[in-house]
MDTraj code that builds the backbone (N, CA, C; nanometers):
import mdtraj as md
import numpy as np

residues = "UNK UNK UNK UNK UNK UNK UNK UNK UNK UNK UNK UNK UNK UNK UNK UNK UNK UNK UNK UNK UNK UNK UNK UNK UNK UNK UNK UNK UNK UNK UNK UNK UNK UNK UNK UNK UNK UNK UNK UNK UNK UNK UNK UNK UNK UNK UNK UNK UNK UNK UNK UNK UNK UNK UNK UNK UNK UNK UNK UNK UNK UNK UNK UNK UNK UNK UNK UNK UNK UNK UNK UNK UNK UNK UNK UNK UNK UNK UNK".split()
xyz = np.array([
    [0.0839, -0.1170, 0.0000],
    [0.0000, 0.0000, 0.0000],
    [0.0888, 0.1237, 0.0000],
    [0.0518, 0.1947, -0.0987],
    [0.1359, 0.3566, -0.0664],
    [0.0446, 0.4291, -0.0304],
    [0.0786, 0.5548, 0.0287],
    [0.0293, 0.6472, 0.0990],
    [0.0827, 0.8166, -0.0011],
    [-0.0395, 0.8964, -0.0987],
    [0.0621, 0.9791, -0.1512],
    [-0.0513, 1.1299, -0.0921],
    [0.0254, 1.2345, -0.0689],
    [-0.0503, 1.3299, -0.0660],
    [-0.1388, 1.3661, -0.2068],
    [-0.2269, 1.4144, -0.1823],
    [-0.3492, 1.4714, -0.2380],
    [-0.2703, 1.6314, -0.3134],
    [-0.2207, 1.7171, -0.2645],
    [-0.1683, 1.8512, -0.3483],
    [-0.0635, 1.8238, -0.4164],
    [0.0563, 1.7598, -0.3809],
    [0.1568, 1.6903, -0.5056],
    [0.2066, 1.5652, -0.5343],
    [0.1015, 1.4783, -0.5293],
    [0.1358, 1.3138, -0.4816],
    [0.2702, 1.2554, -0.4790],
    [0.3183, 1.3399, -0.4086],
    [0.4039, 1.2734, -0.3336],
    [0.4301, 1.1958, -0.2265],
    [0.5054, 1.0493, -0.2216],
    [0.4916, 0.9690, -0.1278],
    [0.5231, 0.9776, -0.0009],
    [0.4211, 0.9720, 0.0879],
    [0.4418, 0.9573, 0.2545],
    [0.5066, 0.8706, 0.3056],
    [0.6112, 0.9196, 0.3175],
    [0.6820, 0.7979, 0.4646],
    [0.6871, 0.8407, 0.6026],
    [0.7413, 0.7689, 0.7007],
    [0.7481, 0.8051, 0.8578],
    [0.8295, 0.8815, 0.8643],
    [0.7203, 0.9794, 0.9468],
    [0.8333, 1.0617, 1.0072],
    [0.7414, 1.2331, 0.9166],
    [0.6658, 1.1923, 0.8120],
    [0.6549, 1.3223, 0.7100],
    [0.5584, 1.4095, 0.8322],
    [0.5614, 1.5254, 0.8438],
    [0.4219, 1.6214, 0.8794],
    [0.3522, 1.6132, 0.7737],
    [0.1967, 1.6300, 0.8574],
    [0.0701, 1.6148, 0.7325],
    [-0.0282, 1.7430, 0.8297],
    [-0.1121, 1.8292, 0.7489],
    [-0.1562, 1.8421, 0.8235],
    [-0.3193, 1.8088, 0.8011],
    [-0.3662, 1.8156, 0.9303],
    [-0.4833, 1.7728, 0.9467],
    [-0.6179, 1.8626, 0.9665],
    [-0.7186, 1.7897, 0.9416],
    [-0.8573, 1.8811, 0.9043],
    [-0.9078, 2.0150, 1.0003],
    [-0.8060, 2.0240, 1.0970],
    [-0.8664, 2.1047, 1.1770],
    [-0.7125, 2.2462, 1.1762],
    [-0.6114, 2.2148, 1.1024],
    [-0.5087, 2.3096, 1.0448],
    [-0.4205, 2.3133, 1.1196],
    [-0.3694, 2.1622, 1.1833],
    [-0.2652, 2.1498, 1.2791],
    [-0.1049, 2.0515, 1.2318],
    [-0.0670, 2.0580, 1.2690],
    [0.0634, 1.9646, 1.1885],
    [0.0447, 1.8340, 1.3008],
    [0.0808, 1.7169, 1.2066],
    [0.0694, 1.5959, 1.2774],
    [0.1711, 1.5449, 1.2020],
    [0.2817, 1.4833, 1.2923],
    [0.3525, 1.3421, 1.2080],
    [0.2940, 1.2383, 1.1949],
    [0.3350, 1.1485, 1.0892],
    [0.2948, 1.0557, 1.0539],
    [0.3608, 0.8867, 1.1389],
    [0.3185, 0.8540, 1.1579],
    [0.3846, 0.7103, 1.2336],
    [0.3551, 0.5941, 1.1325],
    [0.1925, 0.5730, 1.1189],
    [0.1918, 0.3925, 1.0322],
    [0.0638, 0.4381, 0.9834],
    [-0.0165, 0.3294, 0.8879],
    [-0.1094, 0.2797, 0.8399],
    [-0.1315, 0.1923, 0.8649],
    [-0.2553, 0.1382, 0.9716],
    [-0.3581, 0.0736, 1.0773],
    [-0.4705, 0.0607, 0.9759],
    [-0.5411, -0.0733, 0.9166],
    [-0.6653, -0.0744, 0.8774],
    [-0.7551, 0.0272, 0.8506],
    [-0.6790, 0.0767, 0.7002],
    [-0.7242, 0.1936, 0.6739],
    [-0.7449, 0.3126, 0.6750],
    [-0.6673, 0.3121, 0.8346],
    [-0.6528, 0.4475, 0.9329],
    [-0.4994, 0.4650, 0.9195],
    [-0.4790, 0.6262, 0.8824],
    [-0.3394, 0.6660, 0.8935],
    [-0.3753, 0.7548, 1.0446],
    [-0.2109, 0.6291, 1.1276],
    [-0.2166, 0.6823, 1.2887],
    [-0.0495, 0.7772, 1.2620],
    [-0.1467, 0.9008, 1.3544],
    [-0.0296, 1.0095, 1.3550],
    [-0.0103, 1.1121, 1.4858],
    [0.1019, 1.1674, 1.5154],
    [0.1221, 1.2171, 1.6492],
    [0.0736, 1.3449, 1.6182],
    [-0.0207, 1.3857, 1.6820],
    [-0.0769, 1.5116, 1.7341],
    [0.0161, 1.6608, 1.8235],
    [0.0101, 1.7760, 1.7673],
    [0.1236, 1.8719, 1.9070],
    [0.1294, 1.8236, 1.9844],
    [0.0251, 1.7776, 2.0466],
    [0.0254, 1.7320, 2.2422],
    [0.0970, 1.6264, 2.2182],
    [0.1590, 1.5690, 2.1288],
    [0.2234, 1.3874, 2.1959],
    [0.0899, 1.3236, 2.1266],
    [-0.0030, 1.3422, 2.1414],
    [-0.1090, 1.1856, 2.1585],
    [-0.1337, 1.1408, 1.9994],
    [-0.1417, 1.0030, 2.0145],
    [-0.1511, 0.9299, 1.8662],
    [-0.2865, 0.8993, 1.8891],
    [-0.3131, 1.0014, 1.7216],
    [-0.4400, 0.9592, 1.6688],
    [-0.4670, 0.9243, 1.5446],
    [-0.5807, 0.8415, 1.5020],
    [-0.6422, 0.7620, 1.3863],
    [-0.6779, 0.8643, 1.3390],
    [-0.6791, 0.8773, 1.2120],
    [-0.7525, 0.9634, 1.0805],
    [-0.7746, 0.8967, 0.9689],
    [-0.8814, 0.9513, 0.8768],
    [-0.8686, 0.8843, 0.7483],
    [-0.7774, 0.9902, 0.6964],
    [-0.7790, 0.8532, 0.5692],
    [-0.6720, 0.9056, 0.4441],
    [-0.6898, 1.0652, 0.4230],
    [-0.8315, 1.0952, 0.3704],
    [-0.8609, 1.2245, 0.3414],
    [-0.8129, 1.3396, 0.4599],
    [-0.8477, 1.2977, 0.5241],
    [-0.8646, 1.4299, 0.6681],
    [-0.7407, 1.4338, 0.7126],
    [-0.6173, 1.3369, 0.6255],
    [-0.4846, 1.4409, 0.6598],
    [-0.4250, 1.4482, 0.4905],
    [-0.5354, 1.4585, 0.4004],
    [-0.4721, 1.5448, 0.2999],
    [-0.3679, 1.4862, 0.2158],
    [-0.4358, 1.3015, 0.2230],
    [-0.3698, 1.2485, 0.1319],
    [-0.4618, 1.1049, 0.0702],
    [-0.4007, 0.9971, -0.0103],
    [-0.5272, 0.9018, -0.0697],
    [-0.3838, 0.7619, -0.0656],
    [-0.4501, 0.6498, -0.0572],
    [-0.3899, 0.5361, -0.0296],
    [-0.4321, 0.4756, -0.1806],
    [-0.2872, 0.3789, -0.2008],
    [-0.3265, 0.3760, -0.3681],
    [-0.2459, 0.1892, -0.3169],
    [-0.3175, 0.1325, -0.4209],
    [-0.2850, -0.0476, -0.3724],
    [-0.2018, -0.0693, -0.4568],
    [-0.1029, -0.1985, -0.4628],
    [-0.0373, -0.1957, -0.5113],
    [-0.0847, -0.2809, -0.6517],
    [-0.2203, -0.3448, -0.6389],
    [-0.2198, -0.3894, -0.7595],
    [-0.2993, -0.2657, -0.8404],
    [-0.2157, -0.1533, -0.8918],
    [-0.2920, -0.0761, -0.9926],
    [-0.3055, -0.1478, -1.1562],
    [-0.3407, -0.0337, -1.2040],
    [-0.4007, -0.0864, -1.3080],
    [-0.2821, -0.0914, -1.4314],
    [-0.2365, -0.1694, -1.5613],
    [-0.1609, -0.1587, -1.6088],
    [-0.1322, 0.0036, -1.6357],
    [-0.2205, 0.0777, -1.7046],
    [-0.2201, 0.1877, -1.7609],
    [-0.1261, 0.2593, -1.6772],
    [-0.1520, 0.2825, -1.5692],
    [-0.1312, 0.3915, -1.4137],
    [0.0456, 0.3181, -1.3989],
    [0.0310, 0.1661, -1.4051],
    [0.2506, 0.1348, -1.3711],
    [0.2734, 0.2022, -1.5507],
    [0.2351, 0.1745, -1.6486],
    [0.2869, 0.2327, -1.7453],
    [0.3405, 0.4024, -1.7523],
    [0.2267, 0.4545, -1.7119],
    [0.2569, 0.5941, -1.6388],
    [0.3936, 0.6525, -1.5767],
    [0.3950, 0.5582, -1.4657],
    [0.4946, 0.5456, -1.3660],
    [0.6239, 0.5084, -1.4231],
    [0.6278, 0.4265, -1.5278],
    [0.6983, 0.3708, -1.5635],
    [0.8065, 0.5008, -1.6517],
    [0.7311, 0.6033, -1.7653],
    [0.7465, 0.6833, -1.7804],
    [0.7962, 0.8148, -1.7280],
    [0.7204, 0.8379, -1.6017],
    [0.7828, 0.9128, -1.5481],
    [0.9160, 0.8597, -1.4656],
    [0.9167, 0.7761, -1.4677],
    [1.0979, 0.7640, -1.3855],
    [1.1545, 0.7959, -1.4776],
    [1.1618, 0.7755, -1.5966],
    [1.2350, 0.7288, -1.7130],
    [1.2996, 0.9042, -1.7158],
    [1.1570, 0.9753, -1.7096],
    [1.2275, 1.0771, -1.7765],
    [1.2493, 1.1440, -1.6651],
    [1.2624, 1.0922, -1.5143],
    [1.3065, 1.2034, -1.4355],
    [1.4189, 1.1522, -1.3438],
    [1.4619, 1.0005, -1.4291],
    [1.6465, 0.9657, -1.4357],
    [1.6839, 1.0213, -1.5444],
    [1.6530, 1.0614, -1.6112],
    [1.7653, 1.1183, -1.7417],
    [1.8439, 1.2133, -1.7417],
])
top = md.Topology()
chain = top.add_chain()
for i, resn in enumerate(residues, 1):
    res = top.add_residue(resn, chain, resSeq=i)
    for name in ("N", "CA", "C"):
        top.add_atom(name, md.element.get_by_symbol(name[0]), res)
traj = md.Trajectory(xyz[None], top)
């Protein structure tokens, strides 16, 4: 499963700030059944969906078209 933001899909890993629906910065820790769990200012880890921190979960079996895509863009952004 990847995890990419929603404004420049770019991929989320641990550790990224996201922020969340209420306009606060949260790090990111894991992906829990659907729920991306992330540390809150105060310390406390909380569940969110994908959306409500401003990003979309994409599976790994996509569709040929979408790895062809992908496939492309590396190509031309090793060159």
């Amino acid at each position: 499963m990847q995890i990419k933001r929603l404004l420049d899909d770019r991929l989320v890993v641990t550790g990224d700030r996201l922020i969340n629906s209420q306009g606060e910065h949260c790090e990111f820790v894991e992906h829990a059944n659907g729920q991306l769990v992330a540390v809150s200012p105060d310390g406390k880890k909380v569940k969110n969906s994908p959306a409500e921190l401003g990003c979309y979960l994409l599976s790994k079996d996509r569709t040929d078209r979408g790895l062809a895509k992908d496939r492309l863009r590396s190509f031309w952004e090793d060159s």
